[in-house]
N, C-alpha and C positions, 0 to 999 in steps of 0.2 A: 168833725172829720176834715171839714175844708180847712180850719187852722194847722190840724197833723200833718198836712199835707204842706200846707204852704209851710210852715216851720222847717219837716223835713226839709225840702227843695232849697230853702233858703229865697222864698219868693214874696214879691210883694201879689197882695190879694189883687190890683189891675193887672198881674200878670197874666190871670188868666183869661182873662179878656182875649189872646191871643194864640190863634188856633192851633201854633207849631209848639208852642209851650204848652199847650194840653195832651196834642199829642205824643210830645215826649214825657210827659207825665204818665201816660195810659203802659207806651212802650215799658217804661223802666219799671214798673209795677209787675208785668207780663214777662219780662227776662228775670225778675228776681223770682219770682214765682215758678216761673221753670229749671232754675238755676237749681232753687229749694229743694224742686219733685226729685231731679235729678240726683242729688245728693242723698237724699231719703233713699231714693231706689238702691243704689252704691249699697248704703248701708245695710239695706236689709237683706241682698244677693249677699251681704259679707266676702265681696272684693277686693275689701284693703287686707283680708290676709294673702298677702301675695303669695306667696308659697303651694298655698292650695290651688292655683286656678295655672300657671305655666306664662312663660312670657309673653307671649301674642296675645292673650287677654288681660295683664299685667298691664303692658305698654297699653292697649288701648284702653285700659280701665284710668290709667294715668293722666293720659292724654283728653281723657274726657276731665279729670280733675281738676286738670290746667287749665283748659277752658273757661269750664266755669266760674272757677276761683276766678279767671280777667274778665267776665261776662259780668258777675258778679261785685267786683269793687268799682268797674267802671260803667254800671250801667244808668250815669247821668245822663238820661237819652236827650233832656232840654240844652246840654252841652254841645252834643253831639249836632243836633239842629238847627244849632242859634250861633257855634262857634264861638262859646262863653265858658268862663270856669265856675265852676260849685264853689260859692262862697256859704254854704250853711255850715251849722254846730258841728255838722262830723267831719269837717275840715280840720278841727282841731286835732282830730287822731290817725293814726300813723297805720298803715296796711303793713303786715310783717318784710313787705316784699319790694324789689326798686320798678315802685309806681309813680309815676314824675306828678306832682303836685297841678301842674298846671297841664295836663290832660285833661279834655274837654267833658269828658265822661267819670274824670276821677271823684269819687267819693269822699277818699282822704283824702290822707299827706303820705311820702315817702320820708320813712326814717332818718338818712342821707342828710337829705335836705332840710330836713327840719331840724338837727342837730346842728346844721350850716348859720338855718336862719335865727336860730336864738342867741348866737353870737352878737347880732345887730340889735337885740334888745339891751334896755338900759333903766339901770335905778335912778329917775332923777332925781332923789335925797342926797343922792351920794354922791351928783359930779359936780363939776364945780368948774367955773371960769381961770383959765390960766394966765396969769397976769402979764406975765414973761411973753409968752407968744400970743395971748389976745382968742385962744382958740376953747371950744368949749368942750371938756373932759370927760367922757362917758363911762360912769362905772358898770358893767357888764350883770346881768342878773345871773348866775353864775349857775344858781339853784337849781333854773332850768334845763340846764346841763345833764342836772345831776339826775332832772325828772327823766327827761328823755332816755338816759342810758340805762334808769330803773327798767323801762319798758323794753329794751332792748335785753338786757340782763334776762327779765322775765321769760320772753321769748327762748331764749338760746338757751335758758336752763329746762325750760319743757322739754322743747323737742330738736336742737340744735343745726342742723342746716338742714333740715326735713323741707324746713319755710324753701331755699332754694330748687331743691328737688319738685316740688308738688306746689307751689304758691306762689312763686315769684312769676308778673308777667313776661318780665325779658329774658327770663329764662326758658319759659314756653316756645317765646319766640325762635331762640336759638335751636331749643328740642327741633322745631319745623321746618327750621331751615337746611339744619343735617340728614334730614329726613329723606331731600333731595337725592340722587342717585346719581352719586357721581363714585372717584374712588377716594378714599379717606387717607386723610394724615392720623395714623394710627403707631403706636412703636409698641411692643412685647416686653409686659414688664416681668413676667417669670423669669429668673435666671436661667432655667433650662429651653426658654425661648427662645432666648437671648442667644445661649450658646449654639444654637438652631439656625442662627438667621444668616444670612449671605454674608452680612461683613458685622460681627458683634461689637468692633471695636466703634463704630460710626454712631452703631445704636445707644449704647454705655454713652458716648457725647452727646449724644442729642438728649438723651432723658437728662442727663446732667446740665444741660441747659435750660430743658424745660424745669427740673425741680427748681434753678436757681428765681429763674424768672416769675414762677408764682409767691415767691416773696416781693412781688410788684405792689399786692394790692394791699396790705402792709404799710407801703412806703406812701401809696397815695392814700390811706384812711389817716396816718399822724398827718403828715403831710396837706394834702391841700382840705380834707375834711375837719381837722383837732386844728392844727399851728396857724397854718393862715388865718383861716376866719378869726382866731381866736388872738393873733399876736399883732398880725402886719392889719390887717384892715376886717373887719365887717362885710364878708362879701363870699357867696354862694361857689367858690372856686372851682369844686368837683362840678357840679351842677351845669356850672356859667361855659366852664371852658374845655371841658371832659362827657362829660353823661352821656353816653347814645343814648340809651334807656328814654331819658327825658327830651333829647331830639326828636324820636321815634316817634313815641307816646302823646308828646308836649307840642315841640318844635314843631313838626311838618303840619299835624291838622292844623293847629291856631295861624298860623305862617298864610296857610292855602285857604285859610275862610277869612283872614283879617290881613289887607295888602301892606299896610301901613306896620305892623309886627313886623315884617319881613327887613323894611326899610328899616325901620330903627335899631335891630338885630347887627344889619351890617356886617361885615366882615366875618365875625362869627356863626353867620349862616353857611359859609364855605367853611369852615375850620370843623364845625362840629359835624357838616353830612360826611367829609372826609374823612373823619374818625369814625361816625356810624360807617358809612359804606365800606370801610375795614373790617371792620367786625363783622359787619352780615356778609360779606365775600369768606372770611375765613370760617365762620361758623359751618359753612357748605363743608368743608373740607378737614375740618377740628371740630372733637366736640366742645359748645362751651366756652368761647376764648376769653370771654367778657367775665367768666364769672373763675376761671383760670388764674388769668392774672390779672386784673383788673377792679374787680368788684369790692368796695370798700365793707359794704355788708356783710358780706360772705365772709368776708376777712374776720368782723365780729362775732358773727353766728360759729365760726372754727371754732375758735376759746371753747365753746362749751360743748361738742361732740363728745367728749369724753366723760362731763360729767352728767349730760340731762337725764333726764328722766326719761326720753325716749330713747332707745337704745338699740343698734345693733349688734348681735352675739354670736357665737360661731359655738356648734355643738361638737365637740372633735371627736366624739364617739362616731360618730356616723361621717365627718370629713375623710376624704378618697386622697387626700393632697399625697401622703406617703406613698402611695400605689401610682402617681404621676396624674395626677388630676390635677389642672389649674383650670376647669371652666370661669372659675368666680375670678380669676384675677386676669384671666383675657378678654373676658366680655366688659370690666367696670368701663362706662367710657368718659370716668374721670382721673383713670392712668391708678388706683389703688388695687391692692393687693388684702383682699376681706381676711384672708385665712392671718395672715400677720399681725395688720392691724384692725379688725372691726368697725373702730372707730375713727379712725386716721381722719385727721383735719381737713382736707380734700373732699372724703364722703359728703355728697350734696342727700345721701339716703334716698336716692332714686328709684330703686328696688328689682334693677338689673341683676345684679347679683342673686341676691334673692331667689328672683323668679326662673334663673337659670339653672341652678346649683341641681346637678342631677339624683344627689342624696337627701334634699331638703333640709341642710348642715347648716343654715343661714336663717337666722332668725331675727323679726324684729319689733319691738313691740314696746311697754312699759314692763313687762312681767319675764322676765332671762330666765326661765326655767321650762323644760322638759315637762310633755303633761306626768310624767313617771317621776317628777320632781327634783329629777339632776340639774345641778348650776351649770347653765353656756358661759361660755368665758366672751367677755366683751373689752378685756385691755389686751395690749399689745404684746406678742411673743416677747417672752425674755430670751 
């Protein structure tokens, strides 16, 4: 038992010798364990049919998921205590969600970043001394690549941005920070909203500049995730010089338990609070901005909404939309419109909609069918 243990942890056996590394060992045993109960429970209330239970206990059946899910990947409590990173075996693998690698309690790796970091790997068979400039030639392990995106793939054909909706930590975060009572930057995306609203022409511009701008996160996954790392240098770009996610997470505990991190950090310790403290400012007031325009993941996990296997579907037999119903497309608070597209690339499948929908016309699942055995329709209006 004592090697399962020290294996897991990634410890050497005098570690235990030390009483704040036993208790963080005791701790993280006891969070995973309640974590477990907890999820067990969910499951057997049968909570995730959201449909059946109404939005108030939706959201906080959610809310409890999200939780867990970050109680859960980060509950390296010896990190937590000692202001150390988990360097064991399951560092090698990747949480679906942007969990910064070098959070103190992290268990993995963040996908992001570890598609970043295998750029700086290299075949030495295969490089070679360059004569001309004297410098030595690294050929890239390429394969890697190819593994990681397998895994990523994998993900996003299951159950395609569900991971952002319910399992990403900085997603959570931003859930809690909206959460706050203030008044929201909100816009009406029904076109009979629209035509509703005090000045429609202002509205029509601003959605039109928000659609344009969540082609952001797009430009920064080629961009400083694919091309840089991969062309100009070997170097963690999104991560190094962009991630709140991994400032949050990463940045501030390690920073505040280790003086000397701070110092060497440098400059980029103000560049990236300044980026975070944007985002958790506007998150009060937007739902989401991080994962809006920004978010390289999300960017990937989009591609596959439309085909995964997890799906959401719209029953038109029972949708009110023709009688002037849009609850589903004023409550989504990632600006979609369910009854159009179901699936629309933006859907993080949060289960807002869902849980709203006063017809229960909103369905979502692995199985698009009516218990009476009618097909939901889950593509896009023609």
């Amino acid at each position: 038992m004592k090697n399962v243990i020290l294996w897991l942890f990634g410890l050497e056996e005098s570690a235990l010798s030390d009483p704040t590394v036993v208790a963080g060992i005791i701790t993280s045993f006891a969070l995973i364990a309640a974590v477990l109960a907890l999820f067990i429970v969910l499951l057997v209330k049968k909570r995730f049919l959201i449909h059946r239970w109404g939005h108030k206990v939706w959201s906080r059946t959610k809310l409890l998921i999200q939780s867990g899910f970050f109680i859960l990947t980060n509950s390296f409590m010896v990190g937590w205590f000692k202001g150390t990173i988990y360097q064991g075996k399951l560092k090698f693998m990747c949480v679906p969600g942007m969990n910064c690698y070098s959070c103190p309690g992290a268990w993995g790796a963040c996908p992001i970043g570890a598609m970043q970091a295998i750029f700086d790997e290299f075949d030495a068979s295969k490089s070679w001394l360059d004569p001309v400039s004297g410098t030595y030639v690294q050929a890239p392990l390429y394969w890697i690549a190819f593994y990681m995106i397998g895994i990523l793939m994998f993900i996003g054909a299951l159950c395609g941005r569900l991971v952002c909706g319910l399992l990403c930590p900085f997603g959570w975060i931003q859930d809690l920070l909206y959460k706050i009572p203030v008044k929201k930057l909100k816009l009406p995306r029904d076109d009979r909203l629209i035509d509703k609203s005090r000045n429609p022409k202002a509205v029509r511009f601003w959605l039109g500049v928000d659609k344009y701008m969540r082609y952001l996160k797009y430009a920064f996954l080629i961009v400083m995730v694919v091309f840089l790392p991969l062309i100009v240098k070997a170097n963690p770009w999104f991560c190094k010089y962009v991630c709140p996610s991994g400032m949050l997470l990463g940045g501030i505990p390690l920073m505040s338990m280790n003086s000397n991190l701070a110092a060497a950090a440098g400059k980029l310790t103000l560049q990236k609070l300044l980026i975070l403290g944007g985002i958790v400012g506007l998150s009060i007031f937007l739902y989401r901005p991080f994962c809006r325009y920004i978010c390289p993941l999300g960017a990937i996990y989009s591609f596959f909404n439309r085909f995964s296997l997890y799906k959401y579907g719209i029953d038109d037999s029972k949708c009110n939309r023709c009688k002037g119903c849009s609850v589903c497309a004023s409550s989504c608070p990632m600006g979609v419109d369910p009854v159009k597209n179901p699936n629309h690339p933006e859907c993080i499948r949060c289960g807002t909609c869902n849980s709203k929908c006063p017809q229960k016309a909103i369905h979502a699942g692995f199985r698009m069918k009516t218990p009476e055995g009618s097909a939901i329709r889950t593509r896009k209006q023609k």
